[in-house]
N, C-alpha and C positions, 0 to 999 in steps of 0.2 A: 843944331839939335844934338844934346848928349847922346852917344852911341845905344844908353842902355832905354831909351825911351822909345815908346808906339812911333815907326813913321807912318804918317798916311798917303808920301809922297810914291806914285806909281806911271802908268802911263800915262803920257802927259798932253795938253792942248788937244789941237786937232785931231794926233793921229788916237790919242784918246777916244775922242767923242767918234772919228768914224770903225773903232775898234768895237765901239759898243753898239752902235748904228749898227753894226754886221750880226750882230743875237738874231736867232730866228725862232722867235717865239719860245725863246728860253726863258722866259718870266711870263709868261702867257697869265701863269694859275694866279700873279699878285692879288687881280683886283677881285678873283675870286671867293677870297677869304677874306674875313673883315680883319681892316686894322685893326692890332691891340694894341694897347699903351705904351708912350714912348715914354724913353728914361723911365722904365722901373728900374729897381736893384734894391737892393738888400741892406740894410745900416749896417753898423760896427757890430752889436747883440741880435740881429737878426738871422735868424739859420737860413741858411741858404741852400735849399733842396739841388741835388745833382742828379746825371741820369746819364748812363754808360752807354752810346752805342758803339759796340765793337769790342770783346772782351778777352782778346790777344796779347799777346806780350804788352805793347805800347800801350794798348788799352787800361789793360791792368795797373800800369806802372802810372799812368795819368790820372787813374783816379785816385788810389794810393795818396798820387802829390795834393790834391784837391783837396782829401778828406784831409789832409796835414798842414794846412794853411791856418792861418791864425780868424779867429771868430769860428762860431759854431756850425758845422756844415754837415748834411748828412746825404749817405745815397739812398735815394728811394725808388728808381730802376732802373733797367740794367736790358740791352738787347744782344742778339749775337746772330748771326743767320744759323749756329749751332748752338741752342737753347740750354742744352748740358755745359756748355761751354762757362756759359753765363750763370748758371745754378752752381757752378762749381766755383767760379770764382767769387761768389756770395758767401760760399762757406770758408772761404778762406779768410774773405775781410774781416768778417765777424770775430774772426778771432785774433784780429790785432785790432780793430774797430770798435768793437760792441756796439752799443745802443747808437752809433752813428749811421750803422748800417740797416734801414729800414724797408728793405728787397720782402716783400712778400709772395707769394707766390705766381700769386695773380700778374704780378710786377716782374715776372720774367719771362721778356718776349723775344720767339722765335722767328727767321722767315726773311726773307726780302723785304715786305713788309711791318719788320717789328720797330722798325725805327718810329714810324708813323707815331704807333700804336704808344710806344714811350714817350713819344713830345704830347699826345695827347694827354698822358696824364699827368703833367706838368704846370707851372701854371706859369702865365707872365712874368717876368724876372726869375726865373727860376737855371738855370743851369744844363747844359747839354753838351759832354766832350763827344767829340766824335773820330771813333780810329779805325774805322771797317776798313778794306780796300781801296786805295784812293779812287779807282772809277767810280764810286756811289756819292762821295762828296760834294758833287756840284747839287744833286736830288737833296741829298741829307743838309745841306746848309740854305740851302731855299726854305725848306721847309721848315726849320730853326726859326731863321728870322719870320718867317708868317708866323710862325707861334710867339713872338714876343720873348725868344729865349737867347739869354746873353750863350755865344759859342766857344768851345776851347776848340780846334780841329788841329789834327796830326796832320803832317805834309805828308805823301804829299797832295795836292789840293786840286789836281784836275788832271788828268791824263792826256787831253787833248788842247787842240786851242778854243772849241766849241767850249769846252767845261771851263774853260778858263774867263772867260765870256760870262758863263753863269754865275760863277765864282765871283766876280769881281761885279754884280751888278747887285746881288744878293748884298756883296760886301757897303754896299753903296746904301742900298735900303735898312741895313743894319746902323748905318751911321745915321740917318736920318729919323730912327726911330728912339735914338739913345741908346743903344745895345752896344754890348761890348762883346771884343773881337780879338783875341789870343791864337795864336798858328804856331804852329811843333818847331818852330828851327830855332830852338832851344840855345844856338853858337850866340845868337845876338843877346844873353841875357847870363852869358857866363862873363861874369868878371874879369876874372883875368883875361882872357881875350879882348874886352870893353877897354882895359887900360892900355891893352897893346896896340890897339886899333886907333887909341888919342894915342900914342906915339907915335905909328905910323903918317898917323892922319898930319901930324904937326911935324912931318919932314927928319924923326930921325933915323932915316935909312935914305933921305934922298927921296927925289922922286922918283915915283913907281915907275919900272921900266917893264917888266913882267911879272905874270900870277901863273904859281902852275898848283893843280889840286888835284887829289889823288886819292883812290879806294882801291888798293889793291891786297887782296887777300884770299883765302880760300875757297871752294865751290859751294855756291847755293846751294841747299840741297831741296830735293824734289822728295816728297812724302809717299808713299806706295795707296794706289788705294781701295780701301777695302769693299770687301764682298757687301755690296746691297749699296752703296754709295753709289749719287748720281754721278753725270759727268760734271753739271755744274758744281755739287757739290764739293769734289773734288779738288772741282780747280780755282775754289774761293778757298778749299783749304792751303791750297799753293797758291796764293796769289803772286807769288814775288816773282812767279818761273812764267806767269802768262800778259803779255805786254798788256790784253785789253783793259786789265785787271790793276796792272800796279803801274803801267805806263811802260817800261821798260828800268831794270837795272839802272841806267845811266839817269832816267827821271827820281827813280823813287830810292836810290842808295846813293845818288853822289849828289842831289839838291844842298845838302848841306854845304859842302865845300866849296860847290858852285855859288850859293849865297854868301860865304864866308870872300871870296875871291873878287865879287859883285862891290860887296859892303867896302874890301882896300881899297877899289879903285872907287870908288863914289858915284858908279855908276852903270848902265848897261849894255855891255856890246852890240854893236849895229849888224854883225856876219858871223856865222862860224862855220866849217868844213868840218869831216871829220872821216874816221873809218872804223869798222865795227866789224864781228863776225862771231863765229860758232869755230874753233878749232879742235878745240881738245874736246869737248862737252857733248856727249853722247845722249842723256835722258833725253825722254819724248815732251819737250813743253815748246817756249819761243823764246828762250833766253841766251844772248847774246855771252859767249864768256871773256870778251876783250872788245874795251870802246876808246879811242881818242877823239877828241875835238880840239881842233884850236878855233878863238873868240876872237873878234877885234872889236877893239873898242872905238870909242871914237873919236879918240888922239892917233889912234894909229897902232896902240900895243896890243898885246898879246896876251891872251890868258889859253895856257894849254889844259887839259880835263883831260887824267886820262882813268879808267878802270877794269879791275880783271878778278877774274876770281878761279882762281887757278891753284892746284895745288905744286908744291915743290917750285915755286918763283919769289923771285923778290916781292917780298910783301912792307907796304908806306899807308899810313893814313893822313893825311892833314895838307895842308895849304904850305907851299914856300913861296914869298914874296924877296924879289929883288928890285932893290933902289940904287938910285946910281955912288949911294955911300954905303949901300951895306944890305944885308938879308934881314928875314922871319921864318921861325919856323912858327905854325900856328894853326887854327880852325881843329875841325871836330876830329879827335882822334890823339892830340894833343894837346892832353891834360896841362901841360906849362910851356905856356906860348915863350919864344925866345926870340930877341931883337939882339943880330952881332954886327960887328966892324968887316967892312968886306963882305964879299960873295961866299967865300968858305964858312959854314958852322960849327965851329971849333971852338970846344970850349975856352980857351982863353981869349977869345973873339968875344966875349958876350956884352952885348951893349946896356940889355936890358934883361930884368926878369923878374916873375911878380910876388910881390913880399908880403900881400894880404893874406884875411883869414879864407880856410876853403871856403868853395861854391860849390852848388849843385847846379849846374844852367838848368836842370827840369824841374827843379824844388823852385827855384827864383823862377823862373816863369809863369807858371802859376802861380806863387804868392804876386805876384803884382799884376794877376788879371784879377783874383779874386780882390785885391786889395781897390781896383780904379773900380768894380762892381762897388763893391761897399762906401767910397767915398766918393760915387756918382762920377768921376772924372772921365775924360775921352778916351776912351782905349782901344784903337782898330787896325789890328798891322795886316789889314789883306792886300791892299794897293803892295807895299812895296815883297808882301810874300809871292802876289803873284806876278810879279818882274820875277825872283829868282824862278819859279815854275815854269814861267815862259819861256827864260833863257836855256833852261833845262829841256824843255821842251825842244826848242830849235837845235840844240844838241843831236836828241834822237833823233832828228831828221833827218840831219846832214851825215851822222853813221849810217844810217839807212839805208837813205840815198846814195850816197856816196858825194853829193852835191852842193855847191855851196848855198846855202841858206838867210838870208838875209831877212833882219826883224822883220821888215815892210811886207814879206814875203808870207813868215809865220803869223803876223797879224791879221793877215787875208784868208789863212786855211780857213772853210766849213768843213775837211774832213776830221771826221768820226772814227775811232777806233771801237766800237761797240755800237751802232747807231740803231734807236731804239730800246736803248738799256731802260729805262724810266720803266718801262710795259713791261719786263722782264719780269717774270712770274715762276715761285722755288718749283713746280714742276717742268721747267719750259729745257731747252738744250742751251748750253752755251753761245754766246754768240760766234766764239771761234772751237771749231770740230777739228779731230785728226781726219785723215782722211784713209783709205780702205787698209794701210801699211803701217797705220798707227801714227804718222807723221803731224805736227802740227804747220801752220804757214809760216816760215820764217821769212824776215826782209830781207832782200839782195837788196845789195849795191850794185846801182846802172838798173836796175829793171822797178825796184820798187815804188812806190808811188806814195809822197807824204804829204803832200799840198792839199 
């Protein structure tokens, strides 16, 4: 398989099928709702209506890419659990958009609930990116495919292993209805990385001996919030500081490099250890400000993961790979992957480097999910999106914990970091509270409980 293509290759045989045998009534509502039509999509000259839920940074920037694909495409609505959120960013399109942008009023929904209310007005074959917080994802793409709507979704794509379960079962009944299936880890569809990765792949660094990946850089920040704001509200407006919410740091900021890390080795570690804590990082949320994991695969190597967000430290973004003839530097955060001679990365060491025209990996990912919509072809990359979420997953556990973690182990969780969330209703309290000293729960290591 070329690097830059859908794979639909995920968890696999047996421990597959009792992976999914483990769902507990996470697809209950299918037969609920009547099937609609399999293989719709859209021809070459056919508009192909979109529909935002989540209208944040990533949000933003995804529809942007949608509406800039080739054949005629237009947005006709738009949701946000913050409804101004979304009416603001209507008036923005509009004015690099125009008549593409078809957001009416009516057509911008607010709430926990506006997701619903957006696929509702949609029709079969029609289009739904979705970037809310990843806890909502497993809900929001269930309900996608019951609509008959091809999915774009941001990673990252389940918070727990329960969601990952829905995630991938959803993804299942998407393929069988003809729907097409696009996920944000955008590294697999950047080019120059794609040619580094057929280098890699065809031995010239040697065989892979170690992977190490890396996110380290300055402090999250946590938003103040204001007078009359709920607490849920609040802390959907921070999602990224509250584990239930984004998964943790280590899930929903270093997926990428963990997937980049996955893709060199060709495969998916069986164990990972790790250690994690709060040092320096005083704000009241659950966010960890330094994670390590080390992986083992299952030849025996190594893949370390480490990240921190910390100010005044050494700061690295991207993936190094060592082969036993030589290095990579690469994955997200560097823009020009490089292959040298030997373990040192020194410029006159450079074995390779890439001489095409630019990319955008988020402009080219979406042009080739709208493009397999329009000329009906397969296109479902959730099997191998949620192997990287999973591994990512087992990550935060093993920081956690402090414990070693083993797939077998993470494929058997039913715990829930939000349980209940589905019922969750905008006037209700979060499902995680500070408590009387303003304090929220944070994990220990040796006490915490992740299985």
């Amino acid at each position: 398989m070329r690097t830059g293509q859908s794979s639909s290759s995920g968890v696999g045989g047996t421990n597959r099928r009792r992976f999914l045998q483990q769902t507990t009534g996470a697809l209950a509502g299918w037969g609920l709702v009547q099937a609609l039509p399999v293989g719709v999509f859209g021809g070459a000259s056919e508009t192909l209506r979109v529909g935002l839920v989540g209208c944040g940074g990533r949000g933003s920037g995804a529809v942007a890419q949608a509406l800039s694909t080739a054949g005629p495409t237009e947005l006709w609505a738009v949701a946000d659990f913050f409804p101004e959120r979304g009416r603001a960013l209507v008036e923005r399109l509009q004015a690099r958009f125009g008549r593409q942008i078809r957001v009416t009023p009516d057509r911008v929904f607010g709430g926990l609930e506006g997701y619903r209310r957006l696929m509702d007005s949609l029709e079969p074959g029609d289009v739904v990116i979705l970037a809310t917080p990843p806890a909502f994802r497993p809900a929001h793409f269930e309900y996608a495919v019951q609509r008959g709507l091809h999915v774009f979704m941001e990673k990252s794509f389940a918070v727990d292993v329960p969601g990952i379960r829905r995630v991938l079962r959803a993804g299942e009944e998407a393929r069988k209805r003809g729907l097409k299936v696009a996920t944000g880890l955008m590294s697999r569809h950047y080019v120059p990385l794609e040619q580094a990765m057929e280098e890699v792949h065809r031995g010239a660094i040697g065989e892979l001996i170690a992977v190490y990946a890396y996110r380290m850089h300055g402090p999250v920040g946590l938003g103040p919030r204001p007078e009359g704001m709920s607490e849920l509200a609040w802390q959907i407006a921070n999602y990224s500081c509250f584990t239930w919410l984004n998964g943790s740091f280590f899930v929903d900021w270093l997926i990428h490099n963990i997937d980049v890390g996955c893709w060199a080795k060709g495969g998916w570690p069986v164990s990972v250890q790790g250690m994690g804590g709060r040092q320096v990082r005083q704000e009241p949320d659950q966010l960890y400000d330094h994670y390590m994991a080390e992986y083992t695969f299952p030849d025996g190597t190594r893949m370390v993961v480490q990240g921190r967000h910390m100010l005044r430290c050494w700061d690295f973004f991207g993936v190094v790979l060592h082969g036993t003839r030589g290095c990579a530097v690469l994955g997200e955060g560097q823009p020009q992957p490089l292959l040298f001679r030997g373990h040192e990365p020194a410029a006159q060491q450079v074995l390779w480097r890439y001489r095409g025209e630019p990319c955008d990996p988020y402009q080219r990912e979406m042009d080739l999910f709208f493009e397999a919509i329009r000329q009906d072809r397969p296109w479902n990359e959730v099997d191998r999106s949620v192997e990287s979420n999973l591994t990512a997953i087992m990550g935060r556990m093993a920081c956690e914990s402090g414990r070693r973690i083993t797939r077998e182990e993470a494929l058997a969780s039913t715990r829930e970091l939000a349980p209940g969330l589905d019922q969750l209703r905008d006037t209700d309290d979060p499902p995680v509270k500070a408590d009387a000293a303003g304090r929220y729960p944070i994990a220990m290591p040796g006490q915490t409980e992740v299985l």
